[in-house]
N, C-alpha and C positions, 0 to 999 in steps of 0.2 A: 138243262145244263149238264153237259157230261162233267162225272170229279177226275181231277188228275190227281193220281193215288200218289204218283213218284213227287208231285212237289209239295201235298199236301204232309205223307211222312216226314218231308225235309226240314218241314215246319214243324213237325212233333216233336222232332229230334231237335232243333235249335231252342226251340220252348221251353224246354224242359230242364237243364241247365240253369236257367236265370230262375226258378221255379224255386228251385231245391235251395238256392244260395239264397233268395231272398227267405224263404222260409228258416232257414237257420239264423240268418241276419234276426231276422224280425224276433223268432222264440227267446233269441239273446236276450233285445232289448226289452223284451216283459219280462225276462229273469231277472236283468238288474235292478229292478226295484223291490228284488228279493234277497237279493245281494247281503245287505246290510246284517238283516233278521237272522239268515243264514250264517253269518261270520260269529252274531254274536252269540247263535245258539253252539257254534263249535268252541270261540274262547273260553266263553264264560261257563258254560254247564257243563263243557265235555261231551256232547253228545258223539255217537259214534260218526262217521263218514255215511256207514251204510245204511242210516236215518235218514241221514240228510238227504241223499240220492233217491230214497222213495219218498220224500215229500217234494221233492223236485219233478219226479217220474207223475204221482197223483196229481202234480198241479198243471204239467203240460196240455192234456185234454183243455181245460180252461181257456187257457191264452190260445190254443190252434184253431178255435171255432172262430176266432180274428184271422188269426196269422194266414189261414189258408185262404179265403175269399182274398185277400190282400196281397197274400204272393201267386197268386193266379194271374189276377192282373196286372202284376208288375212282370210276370213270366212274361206273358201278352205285349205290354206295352216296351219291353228292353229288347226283345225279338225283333218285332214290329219297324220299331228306331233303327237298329242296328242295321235290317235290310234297307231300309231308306237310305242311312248314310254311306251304306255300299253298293249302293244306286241299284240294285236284285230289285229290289218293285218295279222301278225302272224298265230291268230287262224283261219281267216276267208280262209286263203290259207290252213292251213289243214284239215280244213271242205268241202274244192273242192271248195270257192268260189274264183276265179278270181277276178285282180284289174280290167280288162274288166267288170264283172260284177258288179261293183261299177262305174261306168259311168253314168248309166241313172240318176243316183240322181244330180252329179254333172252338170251334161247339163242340166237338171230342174232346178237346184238352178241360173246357169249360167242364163238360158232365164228367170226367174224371175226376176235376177238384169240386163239384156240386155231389157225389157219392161220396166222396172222403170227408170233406165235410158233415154232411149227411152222418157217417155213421159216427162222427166225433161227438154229433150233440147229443145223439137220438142213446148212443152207448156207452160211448167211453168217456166222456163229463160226467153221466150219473157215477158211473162207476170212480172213475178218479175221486168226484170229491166226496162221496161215501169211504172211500178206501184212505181218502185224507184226513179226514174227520177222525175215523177210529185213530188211526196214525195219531194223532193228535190228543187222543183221550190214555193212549200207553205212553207216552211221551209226560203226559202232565202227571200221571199218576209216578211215574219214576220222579220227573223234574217238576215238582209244584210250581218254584220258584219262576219257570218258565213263563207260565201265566199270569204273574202277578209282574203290574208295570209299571212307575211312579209315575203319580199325579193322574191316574184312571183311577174309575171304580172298576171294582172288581167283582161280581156275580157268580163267580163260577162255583157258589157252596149255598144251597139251599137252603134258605133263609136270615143269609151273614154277608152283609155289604164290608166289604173292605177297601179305604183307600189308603195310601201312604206317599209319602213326598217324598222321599228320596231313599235307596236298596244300594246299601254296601251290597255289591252279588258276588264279592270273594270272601269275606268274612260273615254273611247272610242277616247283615246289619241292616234293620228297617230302622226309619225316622220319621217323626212326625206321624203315626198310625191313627187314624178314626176306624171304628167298627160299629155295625148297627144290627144287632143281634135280636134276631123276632122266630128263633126256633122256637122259642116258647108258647102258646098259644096267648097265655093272659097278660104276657110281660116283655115291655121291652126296652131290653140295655142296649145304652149307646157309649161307648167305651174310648177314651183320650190317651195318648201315651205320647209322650217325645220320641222314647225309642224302645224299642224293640227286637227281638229276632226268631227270625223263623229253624225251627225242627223238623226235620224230617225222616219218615220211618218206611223208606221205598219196599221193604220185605212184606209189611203189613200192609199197605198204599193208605199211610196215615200221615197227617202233618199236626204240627203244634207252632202257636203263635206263640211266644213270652213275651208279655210287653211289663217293663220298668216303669214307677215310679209314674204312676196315671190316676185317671179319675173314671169311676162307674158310674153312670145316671140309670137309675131305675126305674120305669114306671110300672105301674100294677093297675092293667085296664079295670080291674073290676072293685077296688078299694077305690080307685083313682086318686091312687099318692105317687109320689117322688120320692126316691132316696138316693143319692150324695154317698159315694165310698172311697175313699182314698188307699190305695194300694202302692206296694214297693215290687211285688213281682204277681204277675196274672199269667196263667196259663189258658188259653184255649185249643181245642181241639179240634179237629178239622175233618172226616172223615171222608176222603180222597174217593175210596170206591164207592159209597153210598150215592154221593154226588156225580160222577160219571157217570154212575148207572142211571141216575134220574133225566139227565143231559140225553142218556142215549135215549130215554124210551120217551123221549119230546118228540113234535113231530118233522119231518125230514124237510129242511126248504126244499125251494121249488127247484133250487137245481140238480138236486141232488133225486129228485125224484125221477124214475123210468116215462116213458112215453104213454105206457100201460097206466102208471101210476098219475101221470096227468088228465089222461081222457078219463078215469074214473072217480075225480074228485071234481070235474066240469061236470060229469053226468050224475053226480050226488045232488043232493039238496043243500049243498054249503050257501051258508046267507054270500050274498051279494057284495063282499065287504072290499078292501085294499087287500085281504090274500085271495078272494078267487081271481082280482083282475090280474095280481102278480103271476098267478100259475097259467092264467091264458094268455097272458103277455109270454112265458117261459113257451107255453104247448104252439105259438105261432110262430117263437124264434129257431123252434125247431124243424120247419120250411122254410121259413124266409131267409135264415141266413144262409144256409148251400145255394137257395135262387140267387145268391148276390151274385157266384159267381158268373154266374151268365151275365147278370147283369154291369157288372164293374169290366168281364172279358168283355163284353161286344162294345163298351165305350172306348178300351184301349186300343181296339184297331184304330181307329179314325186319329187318334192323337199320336200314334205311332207311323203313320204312314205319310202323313202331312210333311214335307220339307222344312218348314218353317218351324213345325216343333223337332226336330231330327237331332236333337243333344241331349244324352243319358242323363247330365246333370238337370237340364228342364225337366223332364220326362220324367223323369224318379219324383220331383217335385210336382208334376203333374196327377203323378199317379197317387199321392200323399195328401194330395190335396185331395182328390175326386174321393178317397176314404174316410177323410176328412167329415166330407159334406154325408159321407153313407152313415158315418158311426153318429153325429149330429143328430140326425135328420131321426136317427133310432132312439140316441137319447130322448128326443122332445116326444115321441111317441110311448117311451115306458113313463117318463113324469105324466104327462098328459093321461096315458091311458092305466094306471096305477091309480087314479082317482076314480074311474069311468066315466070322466067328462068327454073321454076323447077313446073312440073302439079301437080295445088292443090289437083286435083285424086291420083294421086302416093302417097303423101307427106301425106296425112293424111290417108290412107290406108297401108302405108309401117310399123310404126308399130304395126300394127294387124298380117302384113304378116310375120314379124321378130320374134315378139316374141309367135304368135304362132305356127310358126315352130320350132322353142325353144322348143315349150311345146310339140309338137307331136313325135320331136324327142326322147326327154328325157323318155316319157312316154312308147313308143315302148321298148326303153332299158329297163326300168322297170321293162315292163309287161313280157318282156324274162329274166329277172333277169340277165340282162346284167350292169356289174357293171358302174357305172359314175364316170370312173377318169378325172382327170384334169394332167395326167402324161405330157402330151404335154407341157403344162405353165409351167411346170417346166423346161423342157428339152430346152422348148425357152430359159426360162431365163437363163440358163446354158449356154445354143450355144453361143447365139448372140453376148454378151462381147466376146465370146471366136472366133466367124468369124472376128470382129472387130479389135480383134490384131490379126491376119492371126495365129489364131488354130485352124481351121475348121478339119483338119487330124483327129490330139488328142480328139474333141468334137465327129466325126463321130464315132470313136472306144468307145467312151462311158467312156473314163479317168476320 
């Protein structure tokens, strides 16, 4: 099959467009559910603008390891449509060119978003949310208060649970405070207050609780007694850097880990547990997901070139859906294979295999102008009720 170079560019060029718009669309809509965090990190703490914008910049790797398999195929499938509805398929099958020979463009455009992909999970994820993390640890160490959330517990100081029910956070009025204090080795206070407030020492990266008018329970593991204190004013201390430091020298999740750093912790002798299947569930996601786009690209010809689907509004819905079933289908393989009942190989490789079988089927029909009914769905839905009150007879004859 000779390629025609001049109609296959025509097709890059048209692609590429609904590519870039959907991708911006798309990174939108997984900011706004960042939206909120974001507004209240600028009202309420003050943080600067130019914080904000690098924990927005570390978080985008994140969401594009979606966003690009997804507006690849919606590039694909809005292109696809658009030439149907301005009948170009049409004329290009009466000029002798084949939807076979409009392939090479789409498998170029595919391995374009399968490399960018590619090098979002494999480099710039690790990098972003290591680069977010720290971000995160100079942020808490300026704004403690940032961390701390009513009605959570709170972990983030070694060895001191903290919860509280409700944070004046302009007057830095805590209420309701429990703390469960086991820095000690032999003893542990578990500490009551109605109210409280927190101090802060960002030059030294120290914090101070005051809590009012509370109760101390004490035990002593090795007397094994109880003591009962009642207090009008409590001071603890918090020691901001010690605790960050301890945070940072934990070990790195799995996202945050290099490519290097996953193949070498599969090829250790780590027991067998829910973090090696997490890190090889991570070490497969970083193949499988840049194949999606091949796979999601070659389902969207077929549903783009069909007459019957030829409406951007279906087709957008088409395309949402068919990601739908990709992001599904990967869910049930990290739950599944996150236990090792189920190989994190199979599970994040099954759907690439699913739905592009989908698209190679559909496309073969296509390209033989083999029509895509959905006659079967109906006839189910017609049978089924009707085996279920014993009319399978009447259903088979077609009543």
């Amino acid at each position: 099959m000779k390629i025609n170079t001049l109609v296959n560019r025509y097709l890059l060029r048209e692609m590429l467009p609904p590519f870039v718009l959907n991708m911006v669309f798309f990174s939108l809509i997984f900011l706004m559910s960042q939206i909120l965090e974001i507004t209240n990190m600028i009202v309420n703490y003050h943080i600067s603008m130019s914080t904000i914008l690098r924990m927005v910049v570390y978080s985008l790797p994140y969401f594009m390891v979606y966003v690009l398999p997804m507006s690849v195929m919606m590039g694909i499938l809005l292109t696809f449509l658009r030439l149907s509805n301005d009948r170009e398929i049409l004329a290009l099958k009466a000029g002798g060119v084949s939807l076979a020979a409009l392939l090479p463009a789409v498998l170029v455009f595919c391995m374009a978003g399968s490399l960018l992909t590619a090098f979002t999970t494999i480099y710039a994820m690790p990098w972003g949310q290591t680069a977010l993390k720290r971000l995160t640890y100079e942020v808490a160490a300026r704004h403690f208060d940032v961390g701390m959330k009513p009605g959570t517990f709170n972990n983030s100081f070694n060895g001191i649970t903290i919860y509280v029910s409700q944070i004046d956070k302009k007057h830095r009025q805590l209420k309701d405070v429990f703390i469960e204090d086991h820095r000690t080795a032999d003893r542990v206070q578990t500490l009551v207050a109605p109210r409280g407030r927190l101090l802060q020492d960002p030059a030294r990266m120290a914090a101070q609780l005051r809590l009012f008018d509370g109760i101390i329970h004490q035990a002593d593991i090795d007397s094994r007694t109880v003591n009962t204190v009642h207090f009008a004013r409590y001071d603890i201390n918090l020691d901001v850097q010690r605790s960050l430091a301890h945070t940072r020298s934990q070990d790195k999740d799995e996202i945050e880990m290099s490519l290097a750093e996953l193949r070498r912790f599969l090829n250790s002798d780590a027991p067998r547990n829910t973090r090696y299947f997490l890190v090889m569930i991570e070490y497969q996601k970083k193949f499988s997901i840049p194949f999606a786009c091949f796979a999601l690209g070659l389902l969207a010809v077929p549903l783009g070139v069909r007459t019957r689907f030829a409406k951007r509004s279906f087709g957008l819905s088409l395309g949402l859906l068919a990601f739908l079933l990709y992001y599904l289908l990967q869910s049930a393989g990290v739950v599944f294979g996150e236990t090792g009942k189920y190989p994190p190989v199979v599970g994040m490789w099954m759907p690439n295999v699913v739905l592009g079988g989908i698209g190679i089927f559909l496309f073969i029909r296509t390209l033989y102008e083999r029509p895509l009914t959905f006659d079967f769905l109906q006839r189910l839905a017609i049978c089924w009720p009707a085996r279920l009150s014993r009319r399978s007879a009447a259903c088979r004859r077609g009543d």
